[in-house]
C-alpha positions as CSV (number, residue, x, y, z in Angstrom):
1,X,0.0,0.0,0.0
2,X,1.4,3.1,-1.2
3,X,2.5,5.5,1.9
4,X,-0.2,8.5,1.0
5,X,-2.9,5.8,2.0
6,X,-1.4,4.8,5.3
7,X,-0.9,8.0,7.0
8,X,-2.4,11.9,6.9
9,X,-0.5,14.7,7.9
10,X,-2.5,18.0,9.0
11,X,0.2,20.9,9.2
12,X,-0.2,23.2,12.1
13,X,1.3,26.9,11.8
14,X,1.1,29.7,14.1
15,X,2.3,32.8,12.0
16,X,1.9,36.7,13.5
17,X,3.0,39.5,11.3
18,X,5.4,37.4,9.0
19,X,3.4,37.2,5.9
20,X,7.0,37.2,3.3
21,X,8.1,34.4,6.0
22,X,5.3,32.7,6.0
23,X,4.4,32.5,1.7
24,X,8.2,31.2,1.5
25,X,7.1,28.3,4.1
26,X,3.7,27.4,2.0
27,X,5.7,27.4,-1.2
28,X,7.6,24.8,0.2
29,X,5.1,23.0,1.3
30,X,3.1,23.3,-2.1
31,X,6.4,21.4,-3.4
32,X,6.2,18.4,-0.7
33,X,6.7,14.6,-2.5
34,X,4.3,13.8,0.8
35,X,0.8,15.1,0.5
36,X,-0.7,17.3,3.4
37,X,-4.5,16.7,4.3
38,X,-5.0,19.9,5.1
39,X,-2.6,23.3,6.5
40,X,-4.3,24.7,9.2
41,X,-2.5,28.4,9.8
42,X,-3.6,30.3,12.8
43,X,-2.9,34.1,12.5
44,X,-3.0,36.2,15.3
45,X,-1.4,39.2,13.2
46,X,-2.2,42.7,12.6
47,X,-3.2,42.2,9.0
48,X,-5.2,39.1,8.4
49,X,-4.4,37.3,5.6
50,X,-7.1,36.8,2.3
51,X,-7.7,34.2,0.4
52,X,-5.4,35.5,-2.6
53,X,-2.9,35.9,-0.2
54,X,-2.5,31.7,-0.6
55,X,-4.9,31.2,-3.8
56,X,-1.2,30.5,-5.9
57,X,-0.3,27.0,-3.4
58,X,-3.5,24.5,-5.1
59,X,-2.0,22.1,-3.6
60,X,-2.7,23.0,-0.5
61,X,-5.9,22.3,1.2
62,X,-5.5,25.6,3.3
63,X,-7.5,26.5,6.5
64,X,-7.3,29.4,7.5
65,X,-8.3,30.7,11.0
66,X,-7.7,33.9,14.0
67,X,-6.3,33.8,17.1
68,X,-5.4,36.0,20.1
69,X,-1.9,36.2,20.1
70,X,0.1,33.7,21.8
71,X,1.7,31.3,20.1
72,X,0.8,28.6,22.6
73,X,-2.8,29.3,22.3
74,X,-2.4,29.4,18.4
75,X,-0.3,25.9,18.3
76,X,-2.9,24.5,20.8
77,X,-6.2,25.8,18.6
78,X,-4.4,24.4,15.4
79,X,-4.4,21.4,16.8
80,X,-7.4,20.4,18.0
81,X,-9.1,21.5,15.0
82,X,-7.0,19.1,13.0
83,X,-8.2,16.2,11.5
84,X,-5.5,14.1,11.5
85,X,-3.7,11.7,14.1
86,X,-0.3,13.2,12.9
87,X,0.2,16.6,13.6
88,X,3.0,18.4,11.7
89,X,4.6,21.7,13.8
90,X,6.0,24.2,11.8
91,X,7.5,27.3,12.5
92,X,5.9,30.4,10.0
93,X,9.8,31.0,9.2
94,X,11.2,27.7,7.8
95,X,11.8,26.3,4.7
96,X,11.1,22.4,4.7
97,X,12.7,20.3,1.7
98,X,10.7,18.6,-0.9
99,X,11.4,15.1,0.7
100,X,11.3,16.0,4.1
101,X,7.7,14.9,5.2
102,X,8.3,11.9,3.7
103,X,11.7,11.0,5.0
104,X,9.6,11.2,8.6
105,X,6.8,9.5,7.7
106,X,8.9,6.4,6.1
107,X,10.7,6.5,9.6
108,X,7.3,6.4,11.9
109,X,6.6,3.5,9.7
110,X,9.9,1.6,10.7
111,X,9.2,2.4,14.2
112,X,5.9,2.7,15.7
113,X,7.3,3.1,19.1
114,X,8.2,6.7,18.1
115,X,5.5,9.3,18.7
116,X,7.5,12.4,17.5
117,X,10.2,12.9,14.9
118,X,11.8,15.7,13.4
119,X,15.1,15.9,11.2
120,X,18.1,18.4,11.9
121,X,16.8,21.9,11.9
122,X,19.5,24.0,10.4
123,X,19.9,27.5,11.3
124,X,22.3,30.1,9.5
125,X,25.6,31.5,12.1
126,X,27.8,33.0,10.1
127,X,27.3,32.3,6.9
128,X,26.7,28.7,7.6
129,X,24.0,26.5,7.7
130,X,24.2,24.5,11.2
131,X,22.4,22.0,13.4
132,X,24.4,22.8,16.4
133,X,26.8,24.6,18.3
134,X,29.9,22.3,18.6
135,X,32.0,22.6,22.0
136,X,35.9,23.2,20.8
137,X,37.5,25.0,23.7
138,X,38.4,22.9,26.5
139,X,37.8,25.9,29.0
140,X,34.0,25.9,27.3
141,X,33.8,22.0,28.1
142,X,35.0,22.5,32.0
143,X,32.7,25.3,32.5
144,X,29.4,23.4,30.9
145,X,30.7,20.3,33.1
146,X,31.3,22.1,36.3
147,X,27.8,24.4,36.5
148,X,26.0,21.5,34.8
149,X,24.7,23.9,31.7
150,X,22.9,22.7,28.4
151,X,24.8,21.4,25.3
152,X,23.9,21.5,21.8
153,X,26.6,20.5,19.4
154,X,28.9,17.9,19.2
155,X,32.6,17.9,21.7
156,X,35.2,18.6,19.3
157,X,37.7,20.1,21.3
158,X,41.2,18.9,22.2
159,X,42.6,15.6,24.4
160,X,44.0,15.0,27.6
161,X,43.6,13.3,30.8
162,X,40.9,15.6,32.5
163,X,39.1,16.0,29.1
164,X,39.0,12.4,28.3
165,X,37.1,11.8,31.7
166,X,34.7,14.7,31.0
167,X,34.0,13.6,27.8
168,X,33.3,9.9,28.7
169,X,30.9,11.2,31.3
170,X,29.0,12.4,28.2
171,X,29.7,9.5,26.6
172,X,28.4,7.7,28.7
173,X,25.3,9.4,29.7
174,X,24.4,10.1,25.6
175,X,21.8,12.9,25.2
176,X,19.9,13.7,28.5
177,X,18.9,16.3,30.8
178,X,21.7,17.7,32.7
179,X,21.5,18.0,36.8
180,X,20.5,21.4,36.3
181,X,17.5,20.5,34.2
182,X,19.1,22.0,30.4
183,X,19.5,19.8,27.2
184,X,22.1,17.8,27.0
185,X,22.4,16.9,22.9
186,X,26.0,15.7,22.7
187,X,25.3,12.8,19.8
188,X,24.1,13.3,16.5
189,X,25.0,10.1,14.6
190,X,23.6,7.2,13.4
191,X,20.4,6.7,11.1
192,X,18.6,8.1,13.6
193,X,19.6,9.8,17.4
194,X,17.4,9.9,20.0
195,X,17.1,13.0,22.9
196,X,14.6,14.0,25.7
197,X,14.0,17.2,24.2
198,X,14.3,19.3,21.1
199,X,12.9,22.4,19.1
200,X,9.6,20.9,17.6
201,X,9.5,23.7,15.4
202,X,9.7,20.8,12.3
203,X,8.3,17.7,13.9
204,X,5.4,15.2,13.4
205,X,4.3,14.3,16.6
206,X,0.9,12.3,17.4
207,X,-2.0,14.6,17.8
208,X,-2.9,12.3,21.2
209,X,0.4,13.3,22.6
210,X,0.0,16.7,21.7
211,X,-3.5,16.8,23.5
212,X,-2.4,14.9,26.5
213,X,0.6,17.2,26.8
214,X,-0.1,20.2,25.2
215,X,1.6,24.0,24.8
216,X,1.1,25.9,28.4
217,X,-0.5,28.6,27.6
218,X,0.7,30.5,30.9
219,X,3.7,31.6,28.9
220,X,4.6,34.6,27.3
221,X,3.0,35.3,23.8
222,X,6.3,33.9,22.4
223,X,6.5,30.8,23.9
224,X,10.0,30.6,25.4
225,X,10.8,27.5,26.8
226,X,7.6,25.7,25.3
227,X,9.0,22.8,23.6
228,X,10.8,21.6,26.5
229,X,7.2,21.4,28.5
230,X,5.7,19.5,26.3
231,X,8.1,17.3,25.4
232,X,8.6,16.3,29.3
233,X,5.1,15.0,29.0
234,X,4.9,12.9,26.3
235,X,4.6,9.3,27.3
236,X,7.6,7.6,25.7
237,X,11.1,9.7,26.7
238,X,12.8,10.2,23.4
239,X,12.2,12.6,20.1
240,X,13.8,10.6,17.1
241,X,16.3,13.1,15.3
242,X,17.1,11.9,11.6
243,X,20.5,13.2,10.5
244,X,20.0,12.7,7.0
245,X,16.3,14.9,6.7
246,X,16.8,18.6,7.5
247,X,14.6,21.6,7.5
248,X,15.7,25.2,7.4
249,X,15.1,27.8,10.0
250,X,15.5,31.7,9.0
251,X,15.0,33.0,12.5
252,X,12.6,36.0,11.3
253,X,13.3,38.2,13.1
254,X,10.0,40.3,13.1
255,X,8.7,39.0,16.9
256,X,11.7,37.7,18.2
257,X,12.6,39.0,21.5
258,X,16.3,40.9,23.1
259,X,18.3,37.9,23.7
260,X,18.9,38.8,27.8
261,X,15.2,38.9,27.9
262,X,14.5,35.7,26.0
263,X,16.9,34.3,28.3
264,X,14.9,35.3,31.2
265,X,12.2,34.0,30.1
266,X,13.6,30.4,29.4
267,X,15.2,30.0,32.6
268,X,11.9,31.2,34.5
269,X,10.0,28.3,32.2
270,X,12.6,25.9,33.3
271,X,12.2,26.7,36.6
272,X,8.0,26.8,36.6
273,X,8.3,23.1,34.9
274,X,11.3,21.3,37.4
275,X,8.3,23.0,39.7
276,X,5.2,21.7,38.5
277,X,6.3,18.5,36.6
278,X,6.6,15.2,37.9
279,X,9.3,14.0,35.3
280,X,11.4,17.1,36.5
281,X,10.8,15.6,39.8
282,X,14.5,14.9,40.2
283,X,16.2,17.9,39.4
284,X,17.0,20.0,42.3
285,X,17.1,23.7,42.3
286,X,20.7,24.3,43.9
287,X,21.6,22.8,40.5
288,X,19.3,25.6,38.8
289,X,20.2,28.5,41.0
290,X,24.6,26.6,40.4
291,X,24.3,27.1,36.6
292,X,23.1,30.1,36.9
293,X,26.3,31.4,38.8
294,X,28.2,30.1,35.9
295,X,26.1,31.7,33.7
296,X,27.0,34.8,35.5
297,X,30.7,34.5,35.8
298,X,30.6,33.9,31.9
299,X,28.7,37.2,31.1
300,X,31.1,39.3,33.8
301,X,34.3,37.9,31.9
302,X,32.4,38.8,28.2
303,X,31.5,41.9,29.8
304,X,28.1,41.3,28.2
305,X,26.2,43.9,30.5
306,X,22.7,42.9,29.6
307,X,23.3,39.5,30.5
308,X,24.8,40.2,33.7
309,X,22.0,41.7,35.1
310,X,20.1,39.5,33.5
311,X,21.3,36.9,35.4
312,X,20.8,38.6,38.7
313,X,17.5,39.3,38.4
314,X,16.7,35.6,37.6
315,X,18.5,34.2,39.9
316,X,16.6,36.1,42.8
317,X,13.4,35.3,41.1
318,X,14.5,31.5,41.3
319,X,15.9,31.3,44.6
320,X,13.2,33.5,46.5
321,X,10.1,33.6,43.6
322,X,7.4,33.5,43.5
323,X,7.3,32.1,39.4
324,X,5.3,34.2,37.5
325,X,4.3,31.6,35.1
326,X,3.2,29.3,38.5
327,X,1.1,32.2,39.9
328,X,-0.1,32.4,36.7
329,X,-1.3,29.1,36.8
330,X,-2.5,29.3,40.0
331,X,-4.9,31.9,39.3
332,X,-6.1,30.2,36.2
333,X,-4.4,33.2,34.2
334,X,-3.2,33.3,30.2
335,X,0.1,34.8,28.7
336,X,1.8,35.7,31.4
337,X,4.7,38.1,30.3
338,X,7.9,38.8,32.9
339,X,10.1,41.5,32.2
340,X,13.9,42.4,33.2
């Protein structure tokens, strides 16, 4: 049986004031070997899209629908109106391959264990298109190590006696969540790699895991940190990465917050889910409130003032609170927005 008869795919994007971003994405899409049920795009933007806007893509069964702005609410509307029991999350400023859907699919078909897959998601630094940010500096290895912070690359960096122990730790432990609670995505071989958390910004997941742990929409309207919450509560531990399907990521950067305050934002989301979430049950906030002092020492020796401060301000909010996005919560309260 041919693999269009086997499985439907309803394609769920969020999109607020990108329209350029967002025609690139559907063109794309229009071009996918796989066929798409149906695109369901929920725009909570200042000028609502028309039907000409997307009347070029025919081959795209487009549904078209408003939204307050959040773009948890958004992914979490998209998613139960789909019709589908695959949902594919995509990002409003991406640019997904011709063969891509179908690379995925042709892997939830080998394994049926999986319930979400994505490919690499590459995104442009310096002139070069990258699924990571490789550790090469032995001082940058002791430091992630010693204050137990989040890797995303590869370890690349030099040999000796200390390093060979730190790097067998890894090793050892393959892709995980670190002490501290951030991703730890050290290994990206293999036909397929497998890691607790990852962007889903390019992912078919099942629409039951999506309901059963959905977006929190007591974030802020950008969704920092949302990913990681909803991957904690999927039932089976373990995204499957395929090395050899990637998906582009342009980072528009029409939305997109300061970095310091994006920053603030993730570690108070980390810190409201190691609160609230029984798989985060383990991870103990010294370990939190440690990294953090790294992260500190890091930004006074780059002299990166924003940071610094930054990283004052959050670490008095984690040690003492209370967690905005927990009183949120608590009061039954929507979009929750903290500030520096």
């Amino acid at each position: 049986m041919p693999l269009t008869e086997k499985i439907n795919i309803s394609a769920v994007i969020p999109t607020c004031n990108r329209k350029r971003s967002l025609m690139t994405l559907l063109d794309s899409l229009d071009h996918s070997i796989y066929p798409i049920l149906e695109v369901i795009i929920v725009d909570s933007g200042d000028d609502p899209l028309v039907s000409e806007d997307y009347a070029a893509f025919s081959r795209l069964p487009i549904r078209y629908m408003r939204s307050e702005r959040s773009v948890c609410i958004q992914r979490n509307l998209g998613i139960r109106e789909a019709r589908t029991p695959l949902i594919f999350l995509c990002d409003d400023d991406m640019e997904v391959p011709a063969d891509y859907l179908q690379r995925l699919v042709k892997h939830l078909e080998a394994h049926p264990e999986a319930g979400a897959v994505s490919g690499l998601v590459l995104q442009k630094e310096k002139g070069v298109w990258q699924a990571g940010y490789p550790v090469r500096s032995a001082s940058e290895l002791v430091r992630k190590f010693i204050f137990q912070h989040g890797i995303w690359g590869e370890i690349e960096c030099p040999d000796n006696f200390l390093l060979r122990r730190i790097k067998h730790y890894y090793q050892r432990k393959g892709n995980h969540i670190s002490r501290a609670g951030w991703p730890v995505i050290t290994h990206f071989s293999g036909d397929y790699f497998t890691t607790p958390v990852y962007t889903l910004c390019a992912s078919l997941v099942k629409k039951d895991w999506l309901k059963n742990s959905p977006y929190d929409e007591a974030l802020d309207r950008n969704g920092i940190g949302d990913n990681y919450g909803v991957a904690m509560g999927f039932p089976v531990i373990g995204i499957h990465i395929l090395p050899h399907a990637v998906v582009y990521h342009y980072r528009d950067e029409i939305n997109r917050l300061h970095h310091s305050l994006s920053y603030v934002r993730r570690v108070l989301a980390l810190d409201y889910f190691i609160k609230t979430r029984k798989e985060l049950k383990h991870i103990r906030k010294g370990w939190l409130l440690w990294s953090l002092i790294g992260n500190f020492f890091s930004a006074a020796l780059g002299r990166d003032k924003a940071m610094f401060f930054s990283t004052i301000k959050i670490f008095r909010l984690v040690a003492f609170g209370p967690n905005p996005y927990q009183q949120a919560t608590k009061n039954k309260q929507r979009i929750t927005e903290p500030t520096l």
